[in-house]
N, C-alpha and C positions, 0 to 999 in steps of 0.2 A: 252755568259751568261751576260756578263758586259753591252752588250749593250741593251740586252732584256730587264735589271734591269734597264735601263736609263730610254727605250721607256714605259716602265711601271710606272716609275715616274713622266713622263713628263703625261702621260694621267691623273693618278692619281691628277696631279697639277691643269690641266687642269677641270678637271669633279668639282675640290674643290673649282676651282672661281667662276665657273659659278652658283657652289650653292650657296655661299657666296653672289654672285650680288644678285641670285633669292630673296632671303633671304633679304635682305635690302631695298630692292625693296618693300615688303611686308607694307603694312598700319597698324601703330598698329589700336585698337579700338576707342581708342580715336581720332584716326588723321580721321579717317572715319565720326564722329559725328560731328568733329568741320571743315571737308569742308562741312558739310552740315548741320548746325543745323537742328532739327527736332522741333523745340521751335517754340512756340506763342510769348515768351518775348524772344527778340533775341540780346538785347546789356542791358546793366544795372545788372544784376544779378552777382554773382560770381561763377565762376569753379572753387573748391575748389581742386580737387581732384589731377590733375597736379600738383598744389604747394604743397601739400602734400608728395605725393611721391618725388619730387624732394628735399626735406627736411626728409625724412623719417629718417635719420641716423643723423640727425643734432642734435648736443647736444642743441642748444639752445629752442628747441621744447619740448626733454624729452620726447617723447610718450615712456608708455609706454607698455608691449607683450601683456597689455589685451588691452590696446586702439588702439593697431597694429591690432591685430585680428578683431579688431569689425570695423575698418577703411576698412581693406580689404573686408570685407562680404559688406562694405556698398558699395563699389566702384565695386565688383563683381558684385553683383543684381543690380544697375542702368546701370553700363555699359552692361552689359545684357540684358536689358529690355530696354534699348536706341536701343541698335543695331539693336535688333527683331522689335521697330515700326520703325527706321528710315529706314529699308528694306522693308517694308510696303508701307512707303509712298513713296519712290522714287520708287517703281513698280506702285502706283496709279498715281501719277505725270507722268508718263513718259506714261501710258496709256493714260491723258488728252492732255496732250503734242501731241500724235500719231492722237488724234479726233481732234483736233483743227485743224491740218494742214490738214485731213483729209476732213473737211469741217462740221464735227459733230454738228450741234444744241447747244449750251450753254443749254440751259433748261437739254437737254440728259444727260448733263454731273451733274446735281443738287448732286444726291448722291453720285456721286465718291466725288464731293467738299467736302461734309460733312463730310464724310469718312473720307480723309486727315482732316479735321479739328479737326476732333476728336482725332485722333493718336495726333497732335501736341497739343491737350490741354490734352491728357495722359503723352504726355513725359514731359509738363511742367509742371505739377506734381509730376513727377518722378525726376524730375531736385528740384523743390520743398523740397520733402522729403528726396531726398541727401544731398542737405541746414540745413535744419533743423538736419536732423539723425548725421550728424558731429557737428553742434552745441552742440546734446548732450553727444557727447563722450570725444570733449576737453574740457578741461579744460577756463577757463575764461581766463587765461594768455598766453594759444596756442592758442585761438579764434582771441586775438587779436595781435601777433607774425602773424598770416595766411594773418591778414585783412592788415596788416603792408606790409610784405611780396608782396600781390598782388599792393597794392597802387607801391610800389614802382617799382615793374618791370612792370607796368602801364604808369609810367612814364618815363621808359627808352626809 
């Protein structure tokens, strides 16, 4: 019995790292948009949303449960609406990618280009409105605590 209890914990151990690796292994949302921006403006702008959360509990911030609430619905719907075009266009990309080597005519390819260019001036929009939509939820002295925040691990 002792040992059956063993060889059952040793599997049990076993199945528990292999989730655990699966598991870490996993891309959040954000790590998926930022190896691939889906942006027209692609350096200069700020990503708010990261320094955010990693501040969320920071008393020097003071957010607070309603501007918690209104920060997560905003970072909800873009990172949402990020994921869905950036899935878009690296299935159109990868289609242009497959005719190019293919030997496809450039002109053939006019409206997939479009296409992609459209999603990427959607998500810079969206990337836009994220901008703005947090500008109006903090405050004037969290606005510039965030811009402070980014400069500086900018510089690190």
């Amino acid at each position: 019995m002792l040992k059956r209890s063993g060889c059952l914990f040793l599997l049990i151990l076993i199945v528990l790292t292999f989730s655990i690796n699966a598991y870490s292994q996993q891309t959040s949302p954000l790590s998926t948009i930022r190896k691939n921006p889906p942006f027209l403006i692609t350096r200069g702008l700020p990503h708010f949303i990261g320094t955010l959360k990693a501040n969320w509990n920071n008393p020097k911030f003071g957010f607070t449960q309603k501007q918690k609430k209104e920060l997560r619905r905003v970072e909800r719907d873009t990172i949402n609406s990020l994921l869905r075009i950036t899935r878009r266009i690296s299935k159109l990309e990868n289609y242009v990618i497959k005719s190019v080597r293919m030997g496809v005519e450039p002109y053939k390819l006019h409206n997939v280009i479009n296409k992609i260019a459209k999603l990427k001036a959607e998500a810079t929009e969206i990337h836009l409105r994220c901008l703005y939509d947090i500008h109006l939820i903090l405050t004037e002295k969290q606005m510039t605590l965030l811009k402070q925040t980014l400069r500086h691990k900018k510089n690190k």
